[in-house]
N, C-alpha and C positions, 0 to 999 in steps of 0.2 A: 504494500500500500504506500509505502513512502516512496517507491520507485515512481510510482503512477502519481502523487502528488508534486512531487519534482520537477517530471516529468512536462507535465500540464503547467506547470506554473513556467517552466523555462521558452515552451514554445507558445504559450499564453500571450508572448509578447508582441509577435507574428511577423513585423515589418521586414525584419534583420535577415529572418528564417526563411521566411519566403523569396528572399532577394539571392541570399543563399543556392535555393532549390534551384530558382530561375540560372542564377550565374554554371551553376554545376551543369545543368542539362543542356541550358547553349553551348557549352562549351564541349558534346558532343558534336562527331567528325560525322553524320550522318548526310549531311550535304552535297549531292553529286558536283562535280566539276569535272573537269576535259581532263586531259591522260596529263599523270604525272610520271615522274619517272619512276623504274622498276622496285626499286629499296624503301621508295615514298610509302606514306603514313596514305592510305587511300578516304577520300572525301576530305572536306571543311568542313568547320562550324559554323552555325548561325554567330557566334560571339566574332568570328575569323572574317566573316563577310562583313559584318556592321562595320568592323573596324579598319576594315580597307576600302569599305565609304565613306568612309570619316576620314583618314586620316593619308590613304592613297600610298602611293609612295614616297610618302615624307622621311627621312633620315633624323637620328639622333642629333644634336649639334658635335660638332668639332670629332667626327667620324665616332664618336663613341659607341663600343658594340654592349648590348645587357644580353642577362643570358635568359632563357624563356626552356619552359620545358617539353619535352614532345613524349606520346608513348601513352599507357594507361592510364585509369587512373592509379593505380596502384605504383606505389614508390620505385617498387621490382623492376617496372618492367616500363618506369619512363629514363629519357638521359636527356642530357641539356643540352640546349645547342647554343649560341651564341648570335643574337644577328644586331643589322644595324640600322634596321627600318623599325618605324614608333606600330605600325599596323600589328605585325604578328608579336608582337611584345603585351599589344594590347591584347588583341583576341584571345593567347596562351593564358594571359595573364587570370583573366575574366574564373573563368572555372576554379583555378588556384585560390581563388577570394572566396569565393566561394565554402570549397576543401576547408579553408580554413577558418570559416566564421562556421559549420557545423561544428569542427572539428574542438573547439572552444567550446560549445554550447554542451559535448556529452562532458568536458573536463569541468565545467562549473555544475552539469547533476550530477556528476562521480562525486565531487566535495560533497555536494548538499547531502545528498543521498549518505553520505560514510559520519556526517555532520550532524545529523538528524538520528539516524539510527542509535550512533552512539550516545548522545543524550538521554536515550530510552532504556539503552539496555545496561545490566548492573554486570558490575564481576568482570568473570572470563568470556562475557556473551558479547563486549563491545570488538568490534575492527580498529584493529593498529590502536 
């Protein structure tokens, strides 16, 4: 019960989490485009197209390269690549904000949740 009160009170808040969801599932490659090369990552993103509407092919200033990540979502099985246009810095970027404002939200109900329980219970019944 304390998981499920947590729980609810953490995504109770909705703005954040929602923006979240939105950023993570744009930033899905399900997007057909024309042939890339053989090794390529096959489709785009909805997050990959907005942002090379926006932003076209605009460069860093003073050749500056950032690094952007390609690959799953999983840690495993992405690697970084390095570029020097503001577009795919963006679109990469988008989904990663994403990762990471979920990723924050179960690390504050783990607290709450180890926080709360422990209040409750006596003895050798409390965690850590």
């Amino acid at each position: 019960m304390i998981f499920c009160e947590n729980t609810a009170s953490q995504f109770g808040i909705g703005v954040a989490d929602f923006g979240a969801v939105v950023a993570i599932v744009s930033g899905r490659n399900n997007f057909g485009t024309r042939g890339k090369l053989a090794n390529a990552t096959k489709g785009t993103s909805y997050a990959s197209k907005g942002a090379r509407a926006v932003f076209g092919k605009t460069k860093f200033p003073l050749g500056i390269s950032l690094p952007t990540w390609l690959g799953g979502y999983t840690p495993w099985t992405a690697r970084r690549v390095m570029v020097h246009n503001i577009a795919p810095f963006v679109g990469r970027s988008i989904p990663l904000i994403g990762v990471i404002i979920l990723a924050s939200d179960v690390t504050q109900i783990t607290y709450r949740i180890l926080r709360d329980y422990n209040t409750i219970a006596r003895g050798n019944d409390k965690l850590w």
